[in-house]
C-alpha positions in Angstrom: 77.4 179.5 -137.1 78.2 176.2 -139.0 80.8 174.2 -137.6 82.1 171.0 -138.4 84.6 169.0 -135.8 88.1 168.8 -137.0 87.8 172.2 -138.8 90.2 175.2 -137.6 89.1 178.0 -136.1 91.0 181.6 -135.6 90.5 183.7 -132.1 90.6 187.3 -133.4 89.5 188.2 -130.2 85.7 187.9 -128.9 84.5 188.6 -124.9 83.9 185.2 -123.6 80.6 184.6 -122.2 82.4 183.0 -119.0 84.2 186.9 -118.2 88.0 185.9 -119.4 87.2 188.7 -121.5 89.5 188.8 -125.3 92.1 186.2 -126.0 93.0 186.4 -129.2 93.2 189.8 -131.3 93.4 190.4 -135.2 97.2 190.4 -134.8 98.2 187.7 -132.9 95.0 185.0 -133.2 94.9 181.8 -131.4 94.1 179.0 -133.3 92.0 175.9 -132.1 90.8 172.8 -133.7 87.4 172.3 -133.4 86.9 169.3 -131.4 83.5 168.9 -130.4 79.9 170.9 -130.5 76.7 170.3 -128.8 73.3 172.0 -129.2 71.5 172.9 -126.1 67.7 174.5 -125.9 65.8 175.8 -123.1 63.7 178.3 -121.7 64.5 181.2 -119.8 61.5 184.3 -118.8 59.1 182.8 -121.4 61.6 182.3 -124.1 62.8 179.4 -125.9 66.3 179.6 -125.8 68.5 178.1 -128.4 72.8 178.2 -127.6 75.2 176.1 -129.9 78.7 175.3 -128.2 82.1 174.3 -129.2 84.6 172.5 -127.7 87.9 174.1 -128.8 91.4 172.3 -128.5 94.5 174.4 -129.0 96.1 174.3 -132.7 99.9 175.6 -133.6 99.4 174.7 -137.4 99.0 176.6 -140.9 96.2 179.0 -141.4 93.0 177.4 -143.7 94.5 177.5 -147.0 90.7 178.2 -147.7 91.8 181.8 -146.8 95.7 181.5 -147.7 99.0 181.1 -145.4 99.3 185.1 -144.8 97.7 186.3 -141.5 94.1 188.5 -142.3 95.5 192.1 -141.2 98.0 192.1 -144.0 
């Protein structure tokens, strides 16, 4: 999943890895700004493990206009 810092990112709902469970839904989504990512490998039973994580920072602004100003369920 390509990601870039400073680019938005809409919360349509997704079961955090932490338990919080859905935030977001198609709906209502929560927007962020990306704000930082960091790639992390290891190994876990034999495995080489590779995770990539973002650092999300709340956003009130303006849909991408890559995908217009409307919200996606209309």
């Amino acid at each position: 999943m390509p990601l870039s810092v400073g680019e938005r990112f809409d919360d349509h709902g997704w079961d955090r890895l932490d338990g919080v469970g859905k935030i977001g839904t198609p709906e209502e989504p929560i927007r962020y700004l990306v704000f930082a990512t960091k790639h992390v490998v290891f190994e876990m039973d034999g495995k080489m493990i590779y995770q990539f994580c973002v650092d999300l920072q709340p956003y009130s602004g303006p849909r991408s206009p890559a995908w217009g100003h409307h919200n996606p369920v209309e």
